[in-house]
C-alpha positions as semicolon CSV with decimal commas, in nm:
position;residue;x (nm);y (nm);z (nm)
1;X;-1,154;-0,915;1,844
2;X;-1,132;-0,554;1,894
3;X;-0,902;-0,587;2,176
4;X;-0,690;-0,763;1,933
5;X;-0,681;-0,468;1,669
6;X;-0,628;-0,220;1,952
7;X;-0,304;-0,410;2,033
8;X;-0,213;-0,487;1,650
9;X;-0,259;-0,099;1,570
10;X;-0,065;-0,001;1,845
11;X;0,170;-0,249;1,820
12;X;0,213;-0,067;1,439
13;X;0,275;0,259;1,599
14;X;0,547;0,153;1,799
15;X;0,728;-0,116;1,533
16;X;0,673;0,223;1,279
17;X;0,873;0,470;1,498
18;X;1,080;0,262;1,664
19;X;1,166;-0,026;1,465
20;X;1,154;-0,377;1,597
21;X;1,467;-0,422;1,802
22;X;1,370;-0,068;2,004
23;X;0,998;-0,163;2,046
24;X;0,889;-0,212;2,396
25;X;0,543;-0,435;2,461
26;X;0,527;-0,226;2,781
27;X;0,496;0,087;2,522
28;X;0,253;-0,137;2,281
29;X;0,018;-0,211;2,603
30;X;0,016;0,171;2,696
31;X;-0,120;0,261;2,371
32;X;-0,341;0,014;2,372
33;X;-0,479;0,071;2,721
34;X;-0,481;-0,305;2,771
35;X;-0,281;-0,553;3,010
36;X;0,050;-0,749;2,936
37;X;-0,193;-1,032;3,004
38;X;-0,438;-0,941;2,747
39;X;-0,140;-0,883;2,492
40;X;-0,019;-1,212;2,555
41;X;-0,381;-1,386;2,534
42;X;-0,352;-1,271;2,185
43;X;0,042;-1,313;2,113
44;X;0,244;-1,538;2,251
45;X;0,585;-1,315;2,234
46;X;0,708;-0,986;2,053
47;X;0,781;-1,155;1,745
48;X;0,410;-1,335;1,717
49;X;0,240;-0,955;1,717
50;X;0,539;-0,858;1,512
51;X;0,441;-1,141;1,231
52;X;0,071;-1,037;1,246
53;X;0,169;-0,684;1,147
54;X;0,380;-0,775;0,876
55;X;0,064;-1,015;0,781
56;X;-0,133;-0,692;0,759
57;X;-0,025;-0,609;0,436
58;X;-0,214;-0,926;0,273
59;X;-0,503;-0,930;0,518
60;X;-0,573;-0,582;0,484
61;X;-0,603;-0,521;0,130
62;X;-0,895;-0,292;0,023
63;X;-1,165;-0,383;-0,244
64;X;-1,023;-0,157;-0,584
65;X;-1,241;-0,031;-0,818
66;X;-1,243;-0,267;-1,134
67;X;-1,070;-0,079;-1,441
68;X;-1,156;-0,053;-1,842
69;X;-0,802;-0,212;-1,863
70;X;-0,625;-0,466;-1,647
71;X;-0,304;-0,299;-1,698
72;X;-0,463;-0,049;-1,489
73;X;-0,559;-0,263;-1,215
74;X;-0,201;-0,380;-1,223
75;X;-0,040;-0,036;-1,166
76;X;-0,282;0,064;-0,914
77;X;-0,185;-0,237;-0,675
78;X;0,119;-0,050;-0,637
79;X;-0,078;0,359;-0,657
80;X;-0,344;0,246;-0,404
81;X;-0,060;0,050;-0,141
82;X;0,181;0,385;-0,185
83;X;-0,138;0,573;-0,107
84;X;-0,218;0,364;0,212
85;X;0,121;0,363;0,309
86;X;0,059;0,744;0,390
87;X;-0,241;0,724;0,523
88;X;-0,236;0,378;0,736
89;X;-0,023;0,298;1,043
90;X;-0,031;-0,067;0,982
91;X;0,121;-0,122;0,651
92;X;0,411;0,139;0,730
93;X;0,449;-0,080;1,024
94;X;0,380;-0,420;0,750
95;X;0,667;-0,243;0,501
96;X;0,885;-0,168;0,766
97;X;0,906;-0,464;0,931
98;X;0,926;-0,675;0,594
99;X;1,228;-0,466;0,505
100;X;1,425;-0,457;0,802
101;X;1,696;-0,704;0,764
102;X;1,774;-0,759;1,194
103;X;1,424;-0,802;1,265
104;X;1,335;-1,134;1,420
105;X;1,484;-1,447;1,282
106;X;1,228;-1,643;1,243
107;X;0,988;-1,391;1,073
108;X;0,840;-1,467;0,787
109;X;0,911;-1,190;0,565
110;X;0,876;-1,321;0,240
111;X;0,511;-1,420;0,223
112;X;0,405;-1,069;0,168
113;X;0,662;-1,046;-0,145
114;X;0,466;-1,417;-0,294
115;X;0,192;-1,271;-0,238
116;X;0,193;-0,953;-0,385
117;X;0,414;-1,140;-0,684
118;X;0,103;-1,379;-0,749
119;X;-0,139;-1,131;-0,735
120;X;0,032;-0,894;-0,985
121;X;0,067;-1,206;-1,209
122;X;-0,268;-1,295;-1,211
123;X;-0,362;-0,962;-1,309
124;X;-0,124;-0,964;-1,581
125;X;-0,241;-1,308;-1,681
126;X;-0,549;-1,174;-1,736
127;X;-0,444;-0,834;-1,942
128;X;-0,214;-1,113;-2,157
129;X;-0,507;-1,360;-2,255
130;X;-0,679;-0,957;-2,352
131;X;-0,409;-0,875;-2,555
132;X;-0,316;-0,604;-2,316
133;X;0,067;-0,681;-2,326
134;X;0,369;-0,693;-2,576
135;X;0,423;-1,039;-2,743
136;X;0,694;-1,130;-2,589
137;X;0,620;-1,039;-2,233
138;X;0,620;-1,301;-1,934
139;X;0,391;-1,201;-1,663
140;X;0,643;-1,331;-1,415
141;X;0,937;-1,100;-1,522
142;X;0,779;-0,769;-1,498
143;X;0,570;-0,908;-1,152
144;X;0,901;-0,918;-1,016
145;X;1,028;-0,637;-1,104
146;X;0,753;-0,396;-1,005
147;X;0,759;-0,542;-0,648
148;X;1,114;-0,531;-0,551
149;X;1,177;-0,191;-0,724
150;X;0,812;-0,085;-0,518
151;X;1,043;-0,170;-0,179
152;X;1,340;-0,017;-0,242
153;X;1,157;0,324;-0,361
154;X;1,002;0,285;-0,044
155;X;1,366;0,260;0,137
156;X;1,521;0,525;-0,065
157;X;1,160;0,748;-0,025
158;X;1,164;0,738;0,382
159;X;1,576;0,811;0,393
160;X;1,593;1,116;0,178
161;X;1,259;1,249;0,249
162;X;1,074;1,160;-0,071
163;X;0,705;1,153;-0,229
164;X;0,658;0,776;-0,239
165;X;0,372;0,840;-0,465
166;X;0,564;1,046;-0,699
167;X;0,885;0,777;-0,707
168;X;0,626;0,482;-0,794
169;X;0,410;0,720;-1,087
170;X;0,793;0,755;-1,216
171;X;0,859;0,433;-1,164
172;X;0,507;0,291;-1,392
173;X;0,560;0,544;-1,616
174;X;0,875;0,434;-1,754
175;X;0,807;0,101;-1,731
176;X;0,446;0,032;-1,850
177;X;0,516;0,140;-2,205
178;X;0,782;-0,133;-2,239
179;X;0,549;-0,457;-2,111
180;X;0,217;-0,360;-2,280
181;X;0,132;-0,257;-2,605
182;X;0,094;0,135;-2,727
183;X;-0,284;0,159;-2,773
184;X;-0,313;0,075;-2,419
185;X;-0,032;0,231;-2,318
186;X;-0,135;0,585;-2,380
187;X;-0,437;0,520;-2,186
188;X;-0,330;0,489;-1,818
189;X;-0,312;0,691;-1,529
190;X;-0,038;0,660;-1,410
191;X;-0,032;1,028;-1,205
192;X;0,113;1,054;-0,852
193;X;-0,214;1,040;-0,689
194;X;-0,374;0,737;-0,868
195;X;-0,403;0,570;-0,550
196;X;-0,669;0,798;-0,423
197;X;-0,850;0,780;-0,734
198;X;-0,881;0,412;-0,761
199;X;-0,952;0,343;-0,462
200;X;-1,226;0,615;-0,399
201;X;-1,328;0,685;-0,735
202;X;-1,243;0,980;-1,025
203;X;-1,224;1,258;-0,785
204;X;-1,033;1,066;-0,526
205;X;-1,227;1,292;-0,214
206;X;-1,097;1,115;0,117
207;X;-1,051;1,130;0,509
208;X;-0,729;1,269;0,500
209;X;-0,486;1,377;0,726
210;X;-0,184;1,389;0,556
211;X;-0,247;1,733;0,300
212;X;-0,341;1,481;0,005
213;X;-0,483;1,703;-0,302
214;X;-0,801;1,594;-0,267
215;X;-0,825;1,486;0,091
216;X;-1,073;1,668;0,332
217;X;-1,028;1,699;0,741
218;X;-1,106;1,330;0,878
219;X;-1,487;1,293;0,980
220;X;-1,624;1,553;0,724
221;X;-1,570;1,306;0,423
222;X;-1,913;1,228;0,410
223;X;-2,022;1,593;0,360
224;X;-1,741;1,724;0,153
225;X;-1,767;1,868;-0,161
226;X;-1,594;1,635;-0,442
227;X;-1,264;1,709;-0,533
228;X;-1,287;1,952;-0,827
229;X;-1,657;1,982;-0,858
230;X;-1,641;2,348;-0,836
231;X;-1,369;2,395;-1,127
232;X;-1,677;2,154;-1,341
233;X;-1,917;2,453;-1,200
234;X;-1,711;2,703;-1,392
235;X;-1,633;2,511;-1,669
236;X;-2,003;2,460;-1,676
């Protein structure tokens, strides 16, 4: 097994910077310090390690903190994956792949898209029957929605040099208030870096390598002090 993730997480270094057509397995094994037989042991051919990438993005999916409202939890499916997007190999290498149009025929590309559109209607299925959302408001429509705008931000994002995180708090911003109803509305986060937040709790302190507000140098998490503890010293 962990000869398998050294090959899947360098196979997502390569398929990120290169793209699928320009990806080499000779490059993949050298990264991975492992042999073409060992690679193929575990895939049978350049598009089987390619499909397990893209199959990262549903495998892979962190435990979030549960929220007061599950509005919430549906915005910060999107916060938290724009988040990881920065921070993890493998689901830039999952995104990529899913959105590159000449990459291998026979992938399966659109099981990440059900998925993800399932998942945010259950959640809003849930903030419905709570009386979370506007009357007239199928789950379905705004699942949708969310998803395939959430892909093309991240298109437009990596050409012109963009904050992800910033495009998708834009993106829930404008588009909460119009599927759920005011009093709710007024009470989420829906800040650029959410995704830190939920998925690490209110100060959103993280192994970070990136220059996230609120990241510290990778391996000194542990021992960090929280993210805006000493501005609650002085306020204090």
């Amino acid at each position: 097994m962990r000869t398998r993730q050294a090959i899947l997480e360098a196979a997502a270094v390569v398929f990120d910077e290169q793209g699928y057509d320009a990806a080499k397995l000779s490059d993949i094994v050298n990264i991975a310090r492992v042999t073409k037989g060992a690679l193929y042991f575990h895939f049978d051919s350049k598009e089987g390690l390619a499909q397990a990438v893209i199959d990262a993005q549903n495998e892979h999916r962190p435990t979030v903190l549960p929220q007061e409202y599950k509005a919430q939890e549906f915005l910060d499916m999107g916060m938290v994956f724009s988040h990881r997007l920065r921070h993890e190999v493998l689901m830039r290498a999952s995104a990529r792949l899913t959105l590159d149009q000449a990459a291998g025929r026979n992938l399966d590309k659109a099981a990440p898209y059900r998925a993800w559109i399932d998942e945010h209607v259950r959640v809003l299925q849930d903030a419905k029957r709570r009386g979370e959302l506007l009357p007239n408001v199928d789950p379905l429509v705004p699942s949708r929605m969310i998803v395939g705008s959430f892909a093309g931000l991240n298109t437009m994002s990596h050409t012109l040099g963009l904050d992800l995180e910033e495009q998708v708090s834009e993106l829930y911003t404008y588009v909460m208030p119009s599927i759920v109803v005011p009093a709710v509305a007024i009470r989420l986060d829906t800040a650029p870096r959410r995704g830190a937040r939920a998925l690490h709790g209110p100060r959103g302190a993280h192994a970070c390598a990136h220059g996230c507000p609120g990241g510290v140098p990778v391996g000194a998490a542990e021992t960090a002090e929280p993210v805006g503890a000493a501005a609650d010293r002085v306020s204090a």
